[in-house]
N, C-alpha and C positions, 0 to 999 in steps of 0.2 A: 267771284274769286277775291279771296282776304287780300288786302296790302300787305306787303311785309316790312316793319324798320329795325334798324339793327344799330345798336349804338356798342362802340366798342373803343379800344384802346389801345394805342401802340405806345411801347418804351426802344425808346432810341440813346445809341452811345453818347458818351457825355459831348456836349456841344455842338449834336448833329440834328438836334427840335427843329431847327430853322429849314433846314436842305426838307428835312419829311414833311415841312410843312407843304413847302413849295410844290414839292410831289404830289402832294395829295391835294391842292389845291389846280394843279393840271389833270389830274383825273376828275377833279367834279369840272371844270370848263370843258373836260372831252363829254361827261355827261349830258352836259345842257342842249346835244342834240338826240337824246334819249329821252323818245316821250315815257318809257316806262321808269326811269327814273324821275322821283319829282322834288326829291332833296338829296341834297349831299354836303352837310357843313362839316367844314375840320373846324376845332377851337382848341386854344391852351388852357393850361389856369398855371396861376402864376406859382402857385407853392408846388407844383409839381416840372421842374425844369427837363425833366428828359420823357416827357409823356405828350402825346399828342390824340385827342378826342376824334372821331369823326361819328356824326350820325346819318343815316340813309333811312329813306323810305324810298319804295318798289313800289311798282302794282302786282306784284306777285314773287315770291321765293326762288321760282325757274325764271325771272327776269330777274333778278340778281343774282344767280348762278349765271346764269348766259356772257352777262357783264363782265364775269371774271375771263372770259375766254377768246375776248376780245382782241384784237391784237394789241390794240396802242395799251389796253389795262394791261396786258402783258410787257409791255417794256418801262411801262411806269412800275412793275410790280419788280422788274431785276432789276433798276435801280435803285428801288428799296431796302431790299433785301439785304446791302451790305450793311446798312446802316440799325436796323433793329432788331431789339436783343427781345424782343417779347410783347407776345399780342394776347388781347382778352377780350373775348367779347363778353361786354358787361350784362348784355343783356338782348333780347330777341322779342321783338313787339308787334305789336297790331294795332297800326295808328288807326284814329278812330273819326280825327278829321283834325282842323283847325285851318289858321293861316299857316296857305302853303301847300294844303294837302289839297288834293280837290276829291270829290263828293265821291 
C-alpha cells in the first residue's frame, strides 16, 4: 500500500492566521496517537499573512479519509470553518521516505 502526503493551503480572514494556526496545531497533537498518521506539520511564511500551510503524510489515502471522520477532527473542523475564506490543495504526493517517514 502507497503512502499518501498532501500538502495544501488554507487562507483565513484578515487577522485570524493565528486562531487557524492554533487549530491546526490541535489536530496534529490529536494525531500523534494515530499510528497511521506519521506527519502533520502546519507552517507560515511571512509574505503571505492570511495563509496557513499544512503538510501530512498517511500510510494510505483511506487512512486520511477516515481521519476526516473522526469526532474530535470534526469539531476542530467547525471551528474552522468560520474563519477560512479558501483552501487549495497544492499538491497530492507519494512520499518516498526520508527523516520522519518510516520505511
Amino acid at each position: 500500500m502507497s503512502k499518501f502526503g498532501l500538502f495544501g493551503k488554507f487562507t483565513v480572514k484578515e487577522g485570524e492566521r493565528e486562531s487557524l494556526v492554533n487549530i491546526l496545531l490541535e489536530a496534529a497533537e490529536s494525531m500523534e496517537n494515530l499510528d497511521e498518521c506519521e506527519m502533520y506539520h502546519v507552517s507560515i511564511c511571512e509574505d503571505e499573512p492570511n495563509s496557513v500551510f499544512v503538510y501530512e503524510v498517511w500510510c494510505s489515502v483511506q487512512a486520511h479519509q477516515e481521519s476526516l471522520t473522526l469526532e474530535s477532527t470534526q469539531i476542530l473542523i467547525k471551528r474552522a470553518k468560520p474563519i477560512i475564506t479558501g483552501m487549495e490543495r497544492i499538491a497530492t504526493l507519494k512520499p518516498e521516505g526520508g527523516k520522519g517517514i518510516s520505511a
